[in-house]
Structure formats: C-alpha cells, structure tokens
C-alpha positions in Angstrom: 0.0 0.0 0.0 1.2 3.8 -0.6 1.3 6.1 2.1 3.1 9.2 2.1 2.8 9.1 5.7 4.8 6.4 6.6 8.2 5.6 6.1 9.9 2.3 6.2 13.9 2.4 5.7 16.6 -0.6 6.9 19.0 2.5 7.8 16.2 4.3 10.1 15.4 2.5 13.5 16.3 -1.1 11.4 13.5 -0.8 9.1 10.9 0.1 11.8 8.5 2.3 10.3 8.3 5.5 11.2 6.5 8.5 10.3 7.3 10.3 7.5 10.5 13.1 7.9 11.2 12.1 12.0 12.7 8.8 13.6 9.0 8.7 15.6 7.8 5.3 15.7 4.2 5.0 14.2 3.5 2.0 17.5 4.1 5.4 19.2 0.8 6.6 18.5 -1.3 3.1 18.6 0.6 2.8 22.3 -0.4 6.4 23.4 -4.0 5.8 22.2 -4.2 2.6 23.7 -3.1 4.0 26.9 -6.3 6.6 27.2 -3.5 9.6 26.1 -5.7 11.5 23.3 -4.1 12.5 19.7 -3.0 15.9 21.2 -1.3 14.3 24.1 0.9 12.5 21.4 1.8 15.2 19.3 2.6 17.4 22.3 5.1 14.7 23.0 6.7 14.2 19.4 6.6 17.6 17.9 8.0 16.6 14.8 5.0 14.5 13.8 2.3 16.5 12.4 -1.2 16.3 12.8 -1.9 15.7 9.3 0.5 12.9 8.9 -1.1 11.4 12.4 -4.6 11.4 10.9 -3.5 9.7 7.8 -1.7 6.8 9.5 -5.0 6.7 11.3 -7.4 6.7 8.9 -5.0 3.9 6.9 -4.9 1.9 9.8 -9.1 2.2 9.4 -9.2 1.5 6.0 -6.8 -1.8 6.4 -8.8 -3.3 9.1 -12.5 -2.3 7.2 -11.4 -4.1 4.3 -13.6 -6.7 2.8 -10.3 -8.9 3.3 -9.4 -8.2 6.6 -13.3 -8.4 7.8 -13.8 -12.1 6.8 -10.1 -13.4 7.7 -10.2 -16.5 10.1 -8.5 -15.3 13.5 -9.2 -18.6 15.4 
C-alpha cells in the first residue's frame, strides 16, 4: 500500500516504520492511544510528527482493518 505518511527504511530504527520526515515510531501513536492519552497528548510529545500525517496513518490503519479482506479473515 502507498502512504506518504509512513516511512519504512533498513537504515532508520532497522527498518521500523516510522512516520514520514522524524525517527517517531508510528507503534508510538497506537501505544499512546491505547493507553487513554488522546491524539494531542501524542503530538505534544513528538513535535516533529504533524497532525496531518497522524490522521492519515490513522485513517489507513481504518481503512486496512475495514477491508472486505481483513473483515472475513479466520483469527481462530
């Protein structure tokens, strides 16, 4: 899938992918949300991720799991 909002590179963090332009995990921002710390929280702590580019791994991450494909996979 293309996203110009995240970034996957061997030489950055081994290949971890990260958000576009910063070393910032994207886990980062499923962990903080997880943990009941809002969108703003996150960004407060990594200033070099912008909202924009949170919003779009979001709504990707939304899209992915929507998908016709992911909605009738067998998880048991």
């Amino acid at each position: 899938m293309n996203n110009k909002a995240v970034n996957i590179d061997p030489e950055i963090l081994s290949g971890t992918p990260v958000f576009v332009g910063t070393r910032v995990p994207i886990k980062n921002l499923f962990d903080y949300i997880e943990s009941g710390e809002t969108l703003e929280e996150f960004l407060i702590a990594f200033p070099s991720v912008t909202k924009e580019l949170a919003i779009e791994v979001l709504e990707t991450a939304e899209r992915l799991v929507t998908t016709e494909y992911f909605s009738n996979e067998n998880f048991n």
